[in-house]
N, C-alpha and C positions, 0 to 999 in steps of 0.2 A: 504494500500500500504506500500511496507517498507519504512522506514525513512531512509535517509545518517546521517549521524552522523561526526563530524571532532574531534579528538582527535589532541591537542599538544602532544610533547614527554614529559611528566611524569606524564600525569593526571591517575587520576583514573577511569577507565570504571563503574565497579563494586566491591563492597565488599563481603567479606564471610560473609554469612547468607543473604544476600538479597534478596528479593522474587524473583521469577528466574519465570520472565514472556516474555522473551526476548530470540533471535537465534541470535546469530552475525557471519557476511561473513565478514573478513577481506578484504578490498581490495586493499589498500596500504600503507605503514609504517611496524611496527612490535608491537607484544604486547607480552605483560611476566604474564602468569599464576604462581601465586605462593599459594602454597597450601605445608600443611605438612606431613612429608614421617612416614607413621603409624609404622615402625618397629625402626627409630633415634629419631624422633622430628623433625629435620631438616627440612628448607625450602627446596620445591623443585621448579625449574624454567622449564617451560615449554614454549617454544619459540612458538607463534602463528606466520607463514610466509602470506604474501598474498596469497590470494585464499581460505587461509581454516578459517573454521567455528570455535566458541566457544560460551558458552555455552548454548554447547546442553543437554543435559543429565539431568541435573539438569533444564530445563525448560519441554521436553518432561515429567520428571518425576514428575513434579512438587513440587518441594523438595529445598527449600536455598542453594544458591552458596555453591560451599564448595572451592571454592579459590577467591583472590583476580585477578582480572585484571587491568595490568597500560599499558599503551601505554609509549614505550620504544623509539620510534621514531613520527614524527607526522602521523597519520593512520586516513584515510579515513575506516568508517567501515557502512554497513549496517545491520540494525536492524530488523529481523521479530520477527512477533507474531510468538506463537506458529502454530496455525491454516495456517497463513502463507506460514512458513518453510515446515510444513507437505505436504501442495499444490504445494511447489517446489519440495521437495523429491522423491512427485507420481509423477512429470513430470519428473523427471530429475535422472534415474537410475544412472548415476556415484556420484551424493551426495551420494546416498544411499549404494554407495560399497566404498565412499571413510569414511562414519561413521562408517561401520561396522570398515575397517581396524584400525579408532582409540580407538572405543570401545575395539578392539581385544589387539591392544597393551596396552592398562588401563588395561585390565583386568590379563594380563598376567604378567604386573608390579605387582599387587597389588596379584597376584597369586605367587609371587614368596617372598613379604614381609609378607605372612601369612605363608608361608612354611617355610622360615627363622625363626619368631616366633615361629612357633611348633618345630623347632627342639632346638632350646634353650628350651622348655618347657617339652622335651620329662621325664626330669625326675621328673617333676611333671604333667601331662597334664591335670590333673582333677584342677591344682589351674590355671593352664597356661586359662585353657577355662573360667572360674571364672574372672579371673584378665581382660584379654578379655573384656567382658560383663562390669566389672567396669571401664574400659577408657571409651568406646562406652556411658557409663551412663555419667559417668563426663563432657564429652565434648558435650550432651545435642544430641547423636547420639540416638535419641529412638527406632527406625525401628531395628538397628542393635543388642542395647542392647536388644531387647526384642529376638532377635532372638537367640541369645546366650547363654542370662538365660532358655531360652524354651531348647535350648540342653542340657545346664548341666545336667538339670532335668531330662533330658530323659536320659542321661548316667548315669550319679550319684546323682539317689533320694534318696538313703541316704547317700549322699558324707557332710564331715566337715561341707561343705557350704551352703547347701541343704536350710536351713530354711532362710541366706539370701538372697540368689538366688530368691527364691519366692518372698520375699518383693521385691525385687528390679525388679522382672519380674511386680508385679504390679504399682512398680513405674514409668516404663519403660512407659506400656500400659497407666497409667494413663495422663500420661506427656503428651504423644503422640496425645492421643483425643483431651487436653486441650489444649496444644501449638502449636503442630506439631514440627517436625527436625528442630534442629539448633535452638528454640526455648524456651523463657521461663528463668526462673531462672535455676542453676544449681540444679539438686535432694541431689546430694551428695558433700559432702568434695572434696577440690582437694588433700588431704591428704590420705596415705593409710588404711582402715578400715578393713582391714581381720588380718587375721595372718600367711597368707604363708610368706612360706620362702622367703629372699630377690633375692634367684637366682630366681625366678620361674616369678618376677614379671613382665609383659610387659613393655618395655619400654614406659617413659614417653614423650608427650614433654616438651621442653627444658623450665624452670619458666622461666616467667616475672619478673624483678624486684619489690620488693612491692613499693608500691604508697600511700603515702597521701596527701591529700589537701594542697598546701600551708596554713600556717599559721605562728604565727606572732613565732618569732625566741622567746623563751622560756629557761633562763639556759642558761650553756655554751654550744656555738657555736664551729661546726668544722669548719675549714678553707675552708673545700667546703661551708657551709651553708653562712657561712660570705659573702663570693663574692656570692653566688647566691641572699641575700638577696642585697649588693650593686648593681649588676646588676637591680635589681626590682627597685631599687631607682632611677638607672639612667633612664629606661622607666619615669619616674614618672614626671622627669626633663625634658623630650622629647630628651635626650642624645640620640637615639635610634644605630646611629652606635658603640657608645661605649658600647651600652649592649649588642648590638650585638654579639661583640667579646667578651667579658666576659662571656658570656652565651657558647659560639662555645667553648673555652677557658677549662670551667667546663665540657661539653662533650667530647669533645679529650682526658682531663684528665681522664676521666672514673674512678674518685677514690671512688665514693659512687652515685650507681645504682640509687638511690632515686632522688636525686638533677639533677644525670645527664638528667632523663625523663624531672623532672620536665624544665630544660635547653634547652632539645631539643623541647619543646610546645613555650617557651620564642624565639626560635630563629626564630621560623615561625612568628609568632606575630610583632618580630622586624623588619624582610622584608617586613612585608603589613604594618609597618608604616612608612618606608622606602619607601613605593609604586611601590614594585620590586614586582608585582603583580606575573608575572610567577612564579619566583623564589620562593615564596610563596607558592603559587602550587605543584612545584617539591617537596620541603623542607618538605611540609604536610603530600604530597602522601606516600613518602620513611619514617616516621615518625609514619605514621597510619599501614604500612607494618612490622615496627619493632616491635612496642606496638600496639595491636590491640585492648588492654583494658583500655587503657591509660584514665585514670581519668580525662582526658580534649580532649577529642575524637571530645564531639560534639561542642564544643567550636573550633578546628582546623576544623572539616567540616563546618563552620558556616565561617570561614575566607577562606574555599577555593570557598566557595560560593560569597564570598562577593569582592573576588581577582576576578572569571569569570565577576562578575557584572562589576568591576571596570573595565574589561579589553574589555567590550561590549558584553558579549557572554551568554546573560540572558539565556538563553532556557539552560543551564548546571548550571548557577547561580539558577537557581529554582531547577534544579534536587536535587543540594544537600541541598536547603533547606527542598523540601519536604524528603530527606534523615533523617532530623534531625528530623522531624516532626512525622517518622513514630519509632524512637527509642524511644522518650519520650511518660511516662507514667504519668505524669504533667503538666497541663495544662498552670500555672503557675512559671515554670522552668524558670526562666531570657532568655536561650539559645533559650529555644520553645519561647519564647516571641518572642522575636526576630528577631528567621528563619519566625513566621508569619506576620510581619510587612515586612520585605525583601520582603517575598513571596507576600502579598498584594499590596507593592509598584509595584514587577513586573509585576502584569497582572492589574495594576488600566489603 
């Protein structure tokens, strides 16, 4: 049967990459698809209203989210299985002419940032179709990249690029068997490896700031590290409102990308010890949206897990533990430790 589901306003439904075994009918509130636009980088925001469905496509195909979903208001949503969905579909002719129209509109969007692409490429189109094939690889797209190194080839077997192309078409297919889409380690560099010209290249999206682990301040200190590392001290004192804003303080400031990630992971942190449990939630979700690779990912899913527990609403409190459960490949990770004790406390 399907499940109801209740979302607050800023939780997170779903992530990008997550196994897509799920139909959701919005039935009231509002939710915001955000997923990135392949010809800018940019996010794109797609409004789900009551009545209409998401994600389908990616559960019908069976294939990892390729957007994030937050609830933007609080939303009442229902959940089917695939198998489900499919059984209300054959019952219920207007579903099925109301998918077609948004398949029709996706396709014609994304028909129209491939045409844009090509015509920026026109003066190279054999690197243009090349370049192509290596986003599709890099961002761990293997259905697509394999579709595209299969073209070059067929246009240009003995194009510049001919003999990469091949590896990377068997990279592609190799990934694919082994991982599946959206899956896996990255094959390649997120750096460019060929040697086309720099007009020719597809747009990228837009870098993350690089990230590394806290550690202990080393040498001379900038003026951002000095306060983020006083902020860490005052957690340490249970100050938590004053590192709060020292923390908030160093992100506003946005004067060094690094400190300020690390800043905004610190500020979720200091609200669930605050025990501003929603807020923590909100502040996670919009946080996990910005850095989606954020070197303390499953450490903020681990807190927005432990904010639903706090707040009584176990059955989401497990979700995202087993969220954490199915991204670690360590048994013995402190965070996997952890999300399985949570998890075992919830259903003892």
């Amino acid at each position: 049967m399907p499940k109801p589901l209740q979302y607050r306003s800023g939780s997170l439904i779903y992530f990008q990459g997550d196994v897509a075994d799920k139909v959701f009918i919005l039935q009231k509130g509002a939710v915001n698809l955000v997923y990135q636009d392949i010809e800018k980088g940019t996010d794109v925001h797609d409004l789900v209203q009551p009545g209409e469905f998401f994600g389908v496509k990616s559960a019908l195909g069976r294939y990892p989210r390729e957007e994030n979903a937050i609830a933007i208001a609080d939303a009442s949503i229902m959940a089917f299985s695939v198998s489900e969905f499919e059984a209300l579909a054959m019952a219920n002719t207007r579903i099925v002419m109301k998918m077609l129209k948004v398949f029709s509109n996706q396709m014609r969007r994304i028909h129209r940032q491939v045409s844009s692409l090509m015509e920026k490429e026109e003066a190279n189109p054999e690197a243009g179709l090349y370049n192509v094939g290596e986003y599709y690889l890099k961002n761990k797209r293997f259905t697509q990249a394999k579709y595209v190194f299969s073209r070059y080839l067929t246009y240009y077997p003995a194009g510049r690029n001919a003999q990469q192309a091949a590896r990377y078409l068997e990279l592609a297919e190799t990934s694919l068997a082994r991982y599946g889409d959206g899956k896996g380690p990255a094959p390649i560099a997120a750096g460019p490896v060929h040697a086309a010209p720099a007009a020719a290249r597809i747009p990228q999206p837009a870098e993350e700031p690089a990230f590394s682990a806290p550690s202990q301040p080393q040498g001379e200190l900038t003026n951002t590290a000095k306060a983020y590392y006083d902020a860490v001290s005052l957690i340490s004192q249970e100050k938590y409102q004053q590192a709060y804003l020292s923390f908030k303080k160093i992100v506003d400031a946005d004067e060094d990308p690094e400190y300020a990630a690390k800043s905004s992971y610190e500020i979720g942190r200091c609200l669930f010890l605050l025990n501003k449990f929603d807020d923590c939630i909100k502040y996670y979700t919009m946080m996990l949206t910005k850095y989606p690779r954020h070197p303390d990912l499953r450490d903020a899913i681990f807190f927005i897990g432990q904010s639903y527990e706090k707040n009584g609403r176990k059955d989401q409190a497990a979700a995202f533990y087993k969220k954490i459960l199915s991204m670690s490949a360590d048994d013995d990770d402190g965070t996997t430790v952890k999300a399985k004790r949570a998890l075992k406390a919830l259903e003892a």
